[in-house]
N, C-alpha and C positions, 0 to 999 in steps of 0.2 A: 775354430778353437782359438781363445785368444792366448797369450803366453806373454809372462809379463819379465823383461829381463831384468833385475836389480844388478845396478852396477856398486858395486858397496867398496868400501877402507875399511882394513879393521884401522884397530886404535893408534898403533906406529906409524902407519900413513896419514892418517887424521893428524899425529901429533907432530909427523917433518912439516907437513903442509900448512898446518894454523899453530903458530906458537905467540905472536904478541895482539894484544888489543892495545889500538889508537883512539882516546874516546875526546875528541872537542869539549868539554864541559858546557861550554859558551850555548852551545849550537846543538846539542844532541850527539852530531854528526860522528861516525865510529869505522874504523876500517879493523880490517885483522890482516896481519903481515905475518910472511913465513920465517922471516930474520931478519937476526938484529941491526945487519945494516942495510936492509930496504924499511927498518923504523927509523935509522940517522936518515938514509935518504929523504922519505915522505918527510920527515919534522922540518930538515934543510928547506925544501922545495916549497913545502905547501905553508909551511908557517918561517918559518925564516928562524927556525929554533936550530942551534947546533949542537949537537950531542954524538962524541964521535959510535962507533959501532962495541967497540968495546966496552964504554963507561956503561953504556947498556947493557950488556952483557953481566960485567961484574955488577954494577951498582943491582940490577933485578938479582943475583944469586943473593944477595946481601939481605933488600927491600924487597918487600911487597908490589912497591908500586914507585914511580917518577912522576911525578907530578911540576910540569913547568909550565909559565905562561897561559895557565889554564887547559893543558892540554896532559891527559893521564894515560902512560904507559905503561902496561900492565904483562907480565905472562899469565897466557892462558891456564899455563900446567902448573903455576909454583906450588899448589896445594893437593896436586896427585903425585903419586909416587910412578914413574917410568921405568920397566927393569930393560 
């Protein structure tokens, strides 16, 4: 008898764990970050973009989206509602 385990998130785990999209425009290339300053980090390191952790933070409750140097940072959740 086989038996299948599903390891499943509801939605509040899914939504601590994935909250921003990093999309390269250039390149396709896309990650998704848990927070807003492992997106200052990765933009720092991997493109040489500074943006501190906060401007991200505020600037995303503000905007839709950040868009610099070709590179678009995005919240996953800005267009659901999380109680």
């Amino acid at each position: 008898m086989n038996h299948i385990i599903e390891d499943t998130m509801d939605i509040e785990e899914i939504n601590k764990k994935y909250k921003y999209l990093l999309l390269n425009t250039m390149t396709g290339e896309c990650e998704i970050l848990s927070s807003d300053r492992s997106v200052s980090k990765k933009l720092k390191e991997k493109y040489q973009i500074e943006l501190s952790h906060m401007y991200i933070k505020r600037h995303l409750l503000k905007e839709r989206y950040i868009l610099k140097d070709n590179i678009l940072i995005k919240s996953i959740w800005d267009d659901l509602i999380m109680k």
